[in-house]
BAZAKE-197755 format. One record per atom (N, C-alpha, C): residue number from 1; residue in one letter; atom name; z, x, y. Coordinates in steps of 0.05 Angstrom, whole numbers. Each point is the difference from the previous one (the first is absolute). Layout:
     n   res   atom        z        x        y
   NUM     A     CA        Z        X        Y
...
This chain:
     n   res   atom        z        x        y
     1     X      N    -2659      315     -873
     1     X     CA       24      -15       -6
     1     X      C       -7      -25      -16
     2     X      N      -28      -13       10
     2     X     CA        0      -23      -20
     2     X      C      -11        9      -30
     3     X      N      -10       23       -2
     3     X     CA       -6        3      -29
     3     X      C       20        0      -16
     4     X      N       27       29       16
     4     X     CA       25        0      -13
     4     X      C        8      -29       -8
     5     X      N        1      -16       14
     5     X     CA       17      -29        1
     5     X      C      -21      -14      -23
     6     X      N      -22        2       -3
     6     X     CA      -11      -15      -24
     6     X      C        6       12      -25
     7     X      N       -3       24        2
     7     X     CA       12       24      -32
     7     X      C       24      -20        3
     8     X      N       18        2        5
     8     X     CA       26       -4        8
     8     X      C       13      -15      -11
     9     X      N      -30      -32        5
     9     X     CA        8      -24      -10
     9     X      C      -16       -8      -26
    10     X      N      -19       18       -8
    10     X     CA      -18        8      -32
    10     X      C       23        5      -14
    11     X      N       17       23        6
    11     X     CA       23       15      -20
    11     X      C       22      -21        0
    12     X      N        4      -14       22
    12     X     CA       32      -24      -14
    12     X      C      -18      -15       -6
    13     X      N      -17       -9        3
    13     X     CA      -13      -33      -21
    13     X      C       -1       23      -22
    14     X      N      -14       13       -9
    14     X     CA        0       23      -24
    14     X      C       25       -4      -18
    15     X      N       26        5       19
    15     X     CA       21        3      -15
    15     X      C        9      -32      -11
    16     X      N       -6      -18       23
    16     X     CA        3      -26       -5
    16     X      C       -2      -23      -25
    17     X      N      -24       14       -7
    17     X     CA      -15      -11      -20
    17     X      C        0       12      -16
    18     X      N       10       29      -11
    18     X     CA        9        8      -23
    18     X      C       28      -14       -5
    19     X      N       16       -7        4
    19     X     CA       31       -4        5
    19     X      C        3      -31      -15
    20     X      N      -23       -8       18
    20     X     CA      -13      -38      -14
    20     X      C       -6        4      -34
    21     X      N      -15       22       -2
    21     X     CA      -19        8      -31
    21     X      C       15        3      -18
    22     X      N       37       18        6
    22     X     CA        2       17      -18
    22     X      C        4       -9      -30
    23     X      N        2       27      -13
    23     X     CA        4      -14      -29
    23     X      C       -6       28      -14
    24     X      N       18      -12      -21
    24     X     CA        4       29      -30
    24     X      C      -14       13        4
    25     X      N       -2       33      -19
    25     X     CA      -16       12        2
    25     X      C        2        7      -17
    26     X      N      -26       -4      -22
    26     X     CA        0        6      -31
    26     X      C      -28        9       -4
    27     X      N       -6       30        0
    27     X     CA      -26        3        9
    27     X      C       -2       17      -28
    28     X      N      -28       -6       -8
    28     X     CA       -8       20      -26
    28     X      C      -16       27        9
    29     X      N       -2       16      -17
    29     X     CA       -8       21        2
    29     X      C      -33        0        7
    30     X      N      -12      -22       -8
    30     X     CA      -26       -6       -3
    30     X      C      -10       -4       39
    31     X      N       23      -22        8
    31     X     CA       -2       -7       30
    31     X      C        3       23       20
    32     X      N       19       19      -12
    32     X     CA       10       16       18
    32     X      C      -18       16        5
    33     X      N      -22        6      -21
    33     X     CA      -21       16       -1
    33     X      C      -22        3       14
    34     X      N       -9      -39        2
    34     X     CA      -15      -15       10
    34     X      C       16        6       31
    35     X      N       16       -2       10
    35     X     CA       13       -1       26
    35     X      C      -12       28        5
    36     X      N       17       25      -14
    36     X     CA      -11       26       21
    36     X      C      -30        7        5
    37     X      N      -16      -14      -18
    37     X     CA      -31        6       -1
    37     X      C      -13      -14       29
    38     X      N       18      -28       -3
    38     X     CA      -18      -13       27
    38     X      C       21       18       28
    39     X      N       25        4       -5
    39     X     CA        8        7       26
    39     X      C      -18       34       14
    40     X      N      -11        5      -28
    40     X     CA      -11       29        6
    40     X      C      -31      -12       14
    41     X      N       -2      -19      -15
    41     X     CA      -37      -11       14
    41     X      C        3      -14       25
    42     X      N       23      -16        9
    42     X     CA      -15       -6       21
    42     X      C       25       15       25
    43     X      N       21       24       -8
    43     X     CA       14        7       24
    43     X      C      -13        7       29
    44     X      N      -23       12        1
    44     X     CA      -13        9       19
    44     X      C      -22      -26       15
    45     X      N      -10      -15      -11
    45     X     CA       -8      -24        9
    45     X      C       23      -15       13
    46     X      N       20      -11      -13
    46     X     CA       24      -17       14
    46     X      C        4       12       20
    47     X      N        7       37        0
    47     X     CA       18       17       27
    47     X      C      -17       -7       27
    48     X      N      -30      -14        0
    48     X     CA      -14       -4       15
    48     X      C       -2      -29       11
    49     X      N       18      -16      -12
    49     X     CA        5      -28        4
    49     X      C       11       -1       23
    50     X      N      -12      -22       14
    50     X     CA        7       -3       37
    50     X      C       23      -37      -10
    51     X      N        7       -3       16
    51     X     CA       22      -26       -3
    51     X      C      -13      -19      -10
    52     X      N      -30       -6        4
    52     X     CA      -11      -18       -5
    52     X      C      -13       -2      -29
    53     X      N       -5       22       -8
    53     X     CA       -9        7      -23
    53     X      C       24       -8      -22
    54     X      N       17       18       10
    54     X     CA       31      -16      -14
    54     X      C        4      -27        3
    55     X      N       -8      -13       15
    55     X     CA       17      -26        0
    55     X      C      -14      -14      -15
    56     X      N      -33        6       -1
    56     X     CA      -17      -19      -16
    56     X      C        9        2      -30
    57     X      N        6       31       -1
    57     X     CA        2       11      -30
    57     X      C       30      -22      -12
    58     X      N       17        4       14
    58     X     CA       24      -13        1
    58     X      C       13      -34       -3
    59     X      N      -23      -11       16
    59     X     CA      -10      -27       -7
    59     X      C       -7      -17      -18
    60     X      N      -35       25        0
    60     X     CA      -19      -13      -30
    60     X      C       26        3      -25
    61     X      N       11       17       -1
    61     X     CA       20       10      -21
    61     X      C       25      -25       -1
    62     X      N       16      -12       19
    62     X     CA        8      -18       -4
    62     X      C      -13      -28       -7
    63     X      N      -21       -3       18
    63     X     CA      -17      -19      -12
    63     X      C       -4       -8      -26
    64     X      N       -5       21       -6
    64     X     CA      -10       10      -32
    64     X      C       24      -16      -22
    65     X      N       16       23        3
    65     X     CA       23      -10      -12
    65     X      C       12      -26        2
    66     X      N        7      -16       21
    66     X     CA        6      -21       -7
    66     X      C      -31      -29      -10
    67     X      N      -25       16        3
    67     X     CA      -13      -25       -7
    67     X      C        5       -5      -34
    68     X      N        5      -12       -5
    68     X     CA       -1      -12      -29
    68     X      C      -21       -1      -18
    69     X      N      -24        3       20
    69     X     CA      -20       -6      -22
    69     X      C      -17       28        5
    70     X      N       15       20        8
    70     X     CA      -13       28       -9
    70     X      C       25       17      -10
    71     X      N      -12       16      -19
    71     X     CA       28       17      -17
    71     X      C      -20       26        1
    72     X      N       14       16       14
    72     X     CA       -9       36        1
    72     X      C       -3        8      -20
    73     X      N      -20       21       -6
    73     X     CA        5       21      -22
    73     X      C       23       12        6
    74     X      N        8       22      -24
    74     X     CA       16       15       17
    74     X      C       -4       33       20
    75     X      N      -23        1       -6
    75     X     CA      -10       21       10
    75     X      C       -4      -15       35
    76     X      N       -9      -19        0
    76     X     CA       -9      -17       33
    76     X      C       37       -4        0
    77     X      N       16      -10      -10
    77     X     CA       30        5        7
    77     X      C       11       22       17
    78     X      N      -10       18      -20
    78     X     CA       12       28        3
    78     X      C       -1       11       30
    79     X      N      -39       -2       -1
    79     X     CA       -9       13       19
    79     X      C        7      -18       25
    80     X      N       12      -23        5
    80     X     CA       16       -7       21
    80     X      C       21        3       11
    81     X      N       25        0      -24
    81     X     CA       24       18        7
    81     X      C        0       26        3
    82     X      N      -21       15       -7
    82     X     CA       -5       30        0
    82     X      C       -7       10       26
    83     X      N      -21      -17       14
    83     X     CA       -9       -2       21
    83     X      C       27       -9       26
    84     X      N       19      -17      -11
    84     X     CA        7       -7       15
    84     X      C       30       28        7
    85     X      N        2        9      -19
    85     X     CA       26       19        4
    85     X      C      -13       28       10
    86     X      N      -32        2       -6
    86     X     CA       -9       16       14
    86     X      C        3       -1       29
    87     X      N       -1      -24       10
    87     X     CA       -8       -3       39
    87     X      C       40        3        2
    88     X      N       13       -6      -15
    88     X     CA       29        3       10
    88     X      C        7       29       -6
    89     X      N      -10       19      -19
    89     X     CA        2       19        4
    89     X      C      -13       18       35
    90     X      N      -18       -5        7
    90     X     CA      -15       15       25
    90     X      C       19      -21       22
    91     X      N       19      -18        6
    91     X     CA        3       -8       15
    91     X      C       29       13        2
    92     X      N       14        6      -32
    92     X     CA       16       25       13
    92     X      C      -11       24       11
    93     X      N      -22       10       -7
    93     X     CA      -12       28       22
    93     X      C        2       -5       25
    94     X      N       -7      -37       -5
    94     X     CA       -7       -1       38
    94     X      C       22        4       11
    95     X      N       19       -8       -8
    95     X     CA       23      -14        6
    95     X      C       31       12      -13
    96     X      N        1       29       19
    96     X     CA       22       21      -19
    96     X      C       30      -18       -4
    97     X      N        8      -15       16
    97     X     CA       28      -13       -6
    97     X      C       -7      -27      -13
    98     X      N      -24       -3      -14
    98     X     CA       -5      -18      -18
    98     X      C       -2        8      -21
    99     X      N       -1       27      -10
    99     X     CA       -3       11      -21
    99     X      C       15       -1      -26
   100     X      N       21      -12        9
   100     X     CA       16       -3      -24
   100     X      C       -5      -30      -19
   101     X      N       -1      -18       25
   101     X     CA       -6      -28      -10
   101     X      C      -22       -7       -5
   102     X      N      -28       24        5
   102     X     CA      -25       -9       -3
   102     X      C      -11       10      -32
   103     X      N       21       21       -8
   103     X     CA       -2        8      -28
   103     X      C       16      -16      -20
   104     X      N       17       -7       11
   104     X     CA       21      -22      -10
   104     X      C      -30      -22      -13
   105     X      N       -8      -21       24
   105     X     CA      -16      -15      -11
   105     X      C      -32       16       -7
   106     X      N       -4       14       -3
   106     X     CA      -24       13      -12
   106     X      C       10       -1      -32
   107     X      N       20        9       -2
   107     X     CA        5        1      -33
   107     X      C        7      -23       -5
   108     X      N       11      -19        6
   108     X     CA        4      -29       -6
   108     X      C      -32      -18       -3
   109     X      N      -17        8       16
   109     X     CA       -9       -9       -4
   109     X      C      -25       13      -24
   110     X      N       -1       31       -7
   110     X     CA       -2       21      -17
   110     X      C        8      -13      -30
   111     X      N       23      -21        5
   111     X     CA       15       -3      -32
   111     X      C      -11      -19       -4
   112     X      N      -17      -27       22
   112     X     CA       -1      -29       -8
   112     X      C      -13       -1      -38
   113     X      N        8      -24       -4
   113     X     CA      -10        4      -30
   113     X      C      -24      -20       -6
   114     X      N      -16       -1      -16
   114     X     CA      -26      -20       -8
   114     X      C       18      -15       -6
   115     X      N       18        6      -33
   115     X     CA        4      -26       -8
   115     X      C       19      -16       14
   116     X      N       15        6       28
   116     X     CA       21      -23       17
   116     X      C      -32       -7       11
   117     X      N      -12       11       10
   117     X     CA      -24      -19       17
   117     X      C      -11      -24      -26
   118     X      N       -2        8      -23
   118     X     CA      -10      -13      -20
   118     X      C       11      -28       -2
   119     X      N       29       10       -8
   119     X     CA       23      -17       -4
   119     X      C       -7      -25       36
   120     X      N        3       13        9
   120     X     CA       -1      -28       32
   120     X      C      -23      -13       -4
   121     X      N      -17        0      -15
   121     X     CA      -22       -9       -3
   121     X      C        1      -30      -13
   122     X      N       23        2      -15
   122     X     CA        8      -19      -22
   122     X      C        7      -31       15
């Protein structure tokens, strides 16, 4: 029960903090490319992510983003939102009457764009 209850509370902060992020979605063909390559490299590594592994992943990643005086590649971008819609995809597996809203924010977070992360930078 307490695992369920930590998944539980991973997937609404998950949803939480996408909701805080959102923004356009103007993605090039170049990114989108870059997206399915890393979601293909690291899907089976993430499906193995325990809560804690996520949360660090989830963290360092906000961290990141709001410090000012580091600006991501976009490949280190990528592979954080990629990573991150990965663990919300397997938390609909976990989680069958979450399935709708856990693909919901998997692709939301699937669409984030470099240049809005760029642009907040400013």
């Amino acid at each position: 029960m307490k695992r369920f209850t930590q998944m539980l509370l991973s997937f609404v902060f998950l949803i939480a903090a996408h909701n805080m992020a959102a923004q356009e979605k103007t993605i090039s063909g170049e990114d989108q490319q870059l997206k399915e390559e890393l979601y293909k490299k690291y899907k089976k590594e993430v499906q193995h992510y325990d809560k804690n592994d996520f949360d660090a992943l989830f963290f360092e990643f906000f961290k990141k983003q709001k410090d000012k005086s580091v600006t991501l590649t976009k490949e280190e971008f990528y592979t954080y939102t990629i990573k991150i819609a990965i663990y919300s995809e397997k938390l609909g597996l976990l989680y069958k009457d979450q399935k709708e809203s856990a693909q919901k924010t998997k692709q939301e977070w699937f669409d984030k764009n470099y240049n809005d992360y760029l642009n907040s930078k400013k």
